[in-house]
Kinemage of the C-alpha trace (Angstrom):
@kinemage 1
@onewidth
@group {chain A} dominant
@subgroup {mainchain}
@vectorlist {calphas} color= white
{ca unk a 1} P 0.000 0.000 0.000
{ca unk a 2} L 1.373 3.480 -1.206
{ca unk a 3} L 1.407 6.127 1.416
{ca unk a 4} L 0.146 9.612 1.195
{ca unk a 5} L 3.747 11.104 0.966
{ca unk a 6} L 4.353 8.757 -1.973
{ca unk a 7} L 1.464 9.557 -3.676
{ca unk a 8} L 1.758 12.718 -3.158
{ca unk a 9} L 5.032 12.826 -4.830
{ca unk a 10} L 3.666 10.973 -7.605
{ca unk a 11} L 1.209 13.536 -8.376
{ca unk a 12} L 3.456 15.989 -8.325
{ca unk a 13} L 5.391 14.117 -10.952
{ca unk a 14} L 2.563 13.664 -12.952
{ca unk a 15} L 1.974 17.439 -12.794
{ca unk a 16} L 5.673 17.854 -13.702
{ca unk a 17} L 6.022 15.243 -16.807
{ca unk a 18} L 2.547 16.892 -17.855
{ca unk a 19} L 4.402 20.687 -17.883
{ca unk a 20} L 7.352 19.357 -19.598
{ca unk a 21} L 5.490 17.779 -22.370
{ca unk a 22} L 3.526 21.009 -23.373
{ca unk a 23} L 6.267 23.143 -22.516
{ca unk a 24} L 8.165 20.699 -25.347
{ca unk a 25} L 5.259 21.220 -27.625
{ca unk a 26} L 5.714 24.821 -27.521
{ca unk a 27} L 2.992 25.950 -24.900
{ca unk a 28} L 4.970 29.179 -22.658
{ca unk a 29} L 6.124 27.707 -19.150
{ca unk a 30} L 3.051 29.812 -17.286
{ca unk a 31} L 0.321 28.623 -19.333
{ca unk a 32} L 1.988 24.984 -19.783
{ca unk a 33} L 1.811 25.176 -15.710
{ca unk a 34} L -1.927 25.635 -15.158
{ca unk a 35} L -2.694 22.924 -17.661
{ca unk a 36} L -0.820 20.394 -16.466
{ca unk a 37} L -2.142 20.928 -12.665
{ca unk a 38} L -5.546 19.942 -14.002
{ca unk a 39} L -6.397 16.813 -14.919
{ca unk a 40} L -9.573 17.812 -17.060
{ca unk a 41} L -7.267 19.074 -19.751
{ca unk a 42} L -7.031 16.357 -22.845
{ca unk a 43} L -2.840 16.465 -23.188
{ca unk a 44} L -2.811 14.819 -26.088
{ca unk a 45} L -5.375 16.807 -28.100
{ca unk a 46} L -3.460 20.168 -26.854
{ca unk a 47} L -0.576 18.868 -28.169
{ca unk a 48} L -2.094 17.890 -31.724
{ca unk a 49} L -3.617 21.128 -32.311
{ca unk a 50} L -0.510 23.094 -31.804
{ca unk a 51} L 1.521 20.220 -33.632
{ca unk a 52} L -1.061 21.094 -36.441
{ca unk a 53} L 0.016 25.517 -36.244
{ca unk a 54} L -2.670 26.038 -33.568
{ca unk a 55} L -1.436 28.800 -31.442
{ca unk a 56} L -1.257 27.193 -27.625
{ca unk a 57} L -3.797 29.775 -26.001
{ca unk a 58} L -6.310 28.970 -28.844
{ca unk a 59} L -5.346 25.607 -28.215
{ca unk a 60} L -6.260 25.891 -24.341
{ca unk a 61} L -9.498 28.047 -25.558
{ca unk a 62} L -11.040 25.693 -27.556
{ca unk a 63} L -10.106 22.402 -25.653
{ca unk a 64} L -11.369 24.335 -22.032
{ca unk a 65} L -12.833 22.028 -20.280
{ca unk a 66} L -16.855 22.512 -19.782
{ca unk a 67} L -18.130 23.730 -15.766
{ca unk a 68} L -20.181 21.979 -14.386
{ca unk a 69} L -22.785 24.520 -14.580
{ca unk a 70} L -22.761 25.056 -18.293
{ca unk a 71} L -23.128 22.044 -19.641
{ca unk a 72} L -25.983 21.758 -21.831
């Protein structure tokens, strides 16, 4: 059984690789930061658009994840 300090610092390896691979993809280090602490964000699609010329805060625009509250 993990303990909380261990998962704890898994998560905040998670958080890390998930900076470091938008941060690679060409997202700035602030914006590549608040993604990767939230795991609503779809990585891999963020990645694709701006693989495919999107710029990253369009990228994070369009692939926002939906509140609670506004879902249709």
């Amino acid at each position: 059984m993990a303990t909380k300090t261990t998962e704890a610092r898994c998560a905040q390896e998670l958080v890390a690789w998930r900076r470091d691979q938008l941060v690679r993809s060409g997202f700035p280090f602030p914006l590549a930061a608040q993604l990767a602490e939230d795991a609503r964000w779809d990585l891999h699609a963020l990645i694709e658009l701006v693989e495919s010329g999107c710029a990253p805060k369009l990228a994070a625009r369009i692939l926002a994840p939906l509140d609670s509250g506004t879902a249709a």
